[in-house]
N, C-alpha and C positions, 0 to 999 in steps of 0.2 A: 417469309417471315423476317422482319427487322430484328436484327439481335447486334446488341453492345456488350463486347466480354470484356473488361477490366480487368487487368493482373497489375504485378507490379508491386502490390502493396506490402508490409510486413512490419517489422520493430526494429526502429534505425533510433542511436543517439542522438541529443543535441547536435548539430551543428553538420549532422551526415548529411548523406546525398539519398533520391532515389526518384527513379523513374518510374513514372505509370505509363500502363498502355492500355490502349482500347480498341479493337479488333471489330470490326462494324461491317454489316451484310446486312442483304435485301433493299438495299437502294442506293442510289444514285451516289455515293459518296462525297464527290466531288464535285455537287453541286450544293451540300449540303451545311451548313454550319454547324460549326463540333465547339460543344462548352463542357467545359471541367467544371463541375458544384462539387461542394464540400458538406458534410452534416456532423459537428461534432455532439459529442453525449448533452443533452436536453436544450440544443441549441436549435436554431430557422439554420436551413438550408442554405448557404449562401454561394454565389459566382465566382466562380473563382478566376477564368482565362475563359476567351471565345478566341478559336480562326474561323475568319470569314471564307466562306466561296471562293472569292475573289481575291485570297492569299493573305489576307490584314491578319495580324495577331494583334488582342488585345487585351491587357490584366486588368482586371476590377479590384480586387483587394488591394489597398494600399497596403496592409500587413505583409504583402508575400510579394509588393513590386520588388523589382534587385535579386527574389528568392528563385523564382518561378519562371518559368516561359513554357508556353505551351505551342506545339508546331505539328504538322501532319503530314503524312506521307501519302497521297492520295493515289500512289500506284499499290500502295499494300492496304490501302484503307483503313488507315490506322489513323491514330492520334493522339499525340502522348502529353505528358507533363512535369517535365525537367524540374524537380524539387533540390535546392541547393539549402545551405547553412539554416537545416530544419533546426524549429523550436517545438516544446512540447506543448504549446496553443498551436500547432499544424495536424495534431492529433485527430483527426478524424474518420470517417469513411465517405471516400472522396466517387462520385460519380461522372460517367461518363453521359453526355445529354445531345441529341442530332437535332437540331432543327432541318425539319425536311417540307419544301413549299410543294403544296399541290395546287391544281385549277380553282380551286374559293377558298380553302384554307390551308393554313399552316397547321402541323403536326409535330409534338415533339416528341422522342424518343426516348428511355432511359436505359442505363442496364444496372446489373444490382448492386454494383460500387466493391472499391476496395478499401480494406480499412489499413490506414496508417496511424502505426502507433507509435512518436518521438519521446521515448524514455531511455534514462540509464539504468 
């Protein structure tokens, strides 16, 4: 069974730090592309960071370029995402996403997100 566990998350100030992670089984990891989405309260889902297979990091949100990097550790099958000088629009519950290619289609994967909450 594919399973994505997300920790990491909690209630950090403006301007804190904090790391997510995501702990990823039942396939291939390391062929796999890993994306960070975010969903704040009555908001669209949106992209937050993809690494590629092939090692490429790359940020979608202009909001969180300079904040954010996302990187992976394909010997622990992990994949995290390095949250710097948080604002309280970073408030959300942020998911973990696999894209995983098979013989005619692609698959993607989710698990059930961690919620960040940037308040004083």
């Amino acid at each position: 069974q594919v399973q994505l566990v997300e920790s990491g998350g909690g209630l950090v100030q403006p301007g804190g730090s904090l790391r997510l992670s995501c702990a990823a089984s039942g396939f291939t990891f390391s062929s796999a592309d890993m994306r960070w989405y975010r969903q704040a309260p009555g908001k669209e889902r949106e992209l937050v960071a993809v690494s590629t297979s092939s090692g490429g990091y790359i940020n979608n949100l202009d909001s969180v370029k300079g904040r954010c990097t996302i990187s992976r550790d394909n010997a622990k099958s992990t994949v995290y995402l390095q949250m710097n000088s948080l604002k309280p629009e970073d408030t959300a519950v942020y998911y973990c996403n696999a894209l995983v290619r098979g013989p005619v289609f692609d698959r993607n994967y989710w698990g059930q997100g961690t919620q960040v909450i940037v308040s004083s």
